[in-house]
C-alpha positions as a Python dict, from the first residue, in 0.01 Angstrom:
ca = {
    (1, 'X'): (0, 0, 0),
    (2, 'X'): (-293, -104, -117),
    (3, 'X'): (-116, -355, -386),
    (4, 'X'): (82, -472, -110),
    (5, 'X'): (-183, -566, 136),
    (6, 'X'): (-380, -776, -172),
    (7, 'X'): (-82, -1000, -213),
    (8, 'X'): (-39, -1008, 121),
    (9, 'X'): (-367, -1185, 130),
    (10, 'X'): (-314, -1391, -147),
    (11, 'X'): (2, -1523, -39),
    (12, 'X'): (-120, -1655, 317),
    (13, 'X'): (-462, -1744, 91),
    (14, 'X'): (-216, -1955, -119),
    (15, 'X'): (-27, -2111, 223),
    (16, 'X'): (-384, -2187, 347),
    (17, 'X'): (-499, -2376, 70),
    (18, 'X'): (-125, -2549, -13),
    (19, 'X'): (-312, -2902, 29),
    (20, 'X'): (-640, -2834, -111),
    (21, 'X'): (-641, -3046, -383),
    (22, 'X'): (-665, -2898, -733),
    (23, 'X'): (-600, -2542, -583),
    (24, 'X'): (-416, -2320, -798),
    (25, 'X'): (-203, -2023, -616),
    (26, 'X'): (-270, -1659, -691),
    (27, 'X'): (-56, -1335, -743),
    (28, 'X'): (-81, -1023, -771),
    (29, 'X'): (145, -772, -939),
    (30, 'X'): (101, -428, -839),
    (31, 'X'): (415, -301, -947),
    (32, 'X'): (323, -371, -1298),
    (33, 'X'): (-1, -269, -1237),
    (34, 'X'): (61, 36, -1069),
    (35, 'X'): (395, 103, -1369),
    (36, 'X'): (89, 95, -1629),
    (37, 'X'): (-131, 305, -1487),
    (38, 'X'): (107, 593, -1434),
    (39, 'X'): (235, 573, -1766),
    (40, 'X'): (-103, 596, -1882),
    (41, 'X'): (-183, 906, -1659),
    (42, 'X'): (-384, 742, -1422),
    (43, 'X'): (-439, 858, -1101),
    (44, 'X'): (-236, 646, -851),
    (45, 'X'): (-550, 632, -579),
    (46, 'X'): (-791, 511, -928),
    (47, 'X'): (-548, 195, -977),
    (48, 'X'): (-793, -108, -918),
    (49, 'X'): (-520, -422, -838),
    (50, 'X'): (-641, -776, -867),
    (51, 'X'): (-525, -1116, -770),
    (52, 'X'): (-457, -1394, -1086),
    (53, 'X'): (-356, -1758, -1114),
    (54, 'X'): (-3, -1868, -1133),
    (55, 'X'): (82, -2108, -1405),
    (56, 'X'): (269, -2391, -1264),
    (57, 'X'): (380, -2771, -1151),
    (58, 'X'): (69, -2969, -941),
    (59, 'X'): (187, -3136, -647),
    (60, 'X'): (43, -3493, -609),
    (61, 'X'): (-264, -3394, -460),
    (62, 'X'): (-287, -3147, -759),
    (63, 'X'): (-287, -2807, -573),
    (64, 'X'): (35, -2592, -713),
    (65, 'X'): (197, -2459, -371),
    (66, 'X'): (509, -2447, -265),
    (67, 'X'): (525, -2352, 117),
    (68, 'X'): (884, -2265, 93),
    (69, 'X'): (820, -2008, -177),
    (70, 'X'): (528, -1869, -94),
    (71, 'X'): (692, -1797, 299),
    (72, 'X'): (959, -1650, 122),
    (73, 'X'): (746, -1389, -89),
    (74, 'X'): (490, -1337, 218),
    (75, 'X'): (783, -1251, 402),
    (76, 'X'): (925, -1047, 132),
    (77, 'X'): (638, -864, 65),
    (78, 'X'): (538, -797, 440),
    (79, 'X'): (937, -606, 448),
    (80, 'X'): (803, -399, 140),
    (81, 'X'): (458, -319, 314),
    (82, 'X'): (677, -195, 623),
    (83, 'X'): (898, -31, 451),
    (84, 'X'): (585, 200, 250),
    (85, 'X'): (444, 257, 564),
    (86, 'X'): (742, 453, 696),
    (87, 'X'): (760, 627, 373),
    (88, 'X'): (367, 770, 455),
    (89, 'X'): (410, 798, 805),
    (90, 'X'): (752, 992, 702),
    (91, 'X'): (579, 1177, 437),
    (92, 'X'): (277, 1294, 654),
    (93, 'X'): (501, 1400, 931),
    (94, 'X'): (630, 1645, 672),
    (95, 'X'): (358, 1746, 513),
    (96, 'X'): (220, 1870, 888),
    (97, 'X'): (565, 2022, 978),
    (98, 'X'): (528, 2212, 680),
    (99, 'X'): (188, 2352, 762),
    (100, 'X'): (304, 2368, 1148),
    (101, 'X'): (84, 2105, 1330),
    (102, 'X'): (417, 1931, 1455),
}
């Protein structure tokens, strides 16, 4: 969720700055990130995510937004940030059935 709520500020970061000339948008790939680290053994809660530039095409006031895309993936990603917090919420509601708090 974490991941999730970094791009999620990146993204609307990005549609902020979409005429800011010479701005370059941001991503942030936590399902990479996150892929990496538990294939590595890491600890899922020790995953530190980050934000980096996106390589591409400058508009003609240089910044390299696209307001159609970047709406897209906010609203993308804001369906996968709903969707893991109903997994949690789903996942804490049995972990107290199971100890008999519900």
């Amino acid at each position: 969720m974490r991941g999730s709520w970094l791009r999620q500020t990146v993204l609307t970061n990005n549609i902020a700055n979409a005429d800011t000339p010479n701005y370059h948008p941001q991503e942030v790939d936590f399902e990479s990130t996150l892929q990496t680290a538990l294939q590595s053994g890491q600890s899922p809660t020790e995953v530190e995510f980050s934000a980096h530039e996106v390589p591409g095409e400058a508009g003609p006031n240089g910044a390299g937004v696209s307001i159609d895309q970047e709406s897209a993936r906010l609203a993308e990603n804001g369906l996968d940030y709903q969707a893991l917090t109903q997994i949690a919420a789903t996942r804490n509601a049995i972990i107290k059935s199971a100890i008999g708090i519900l």
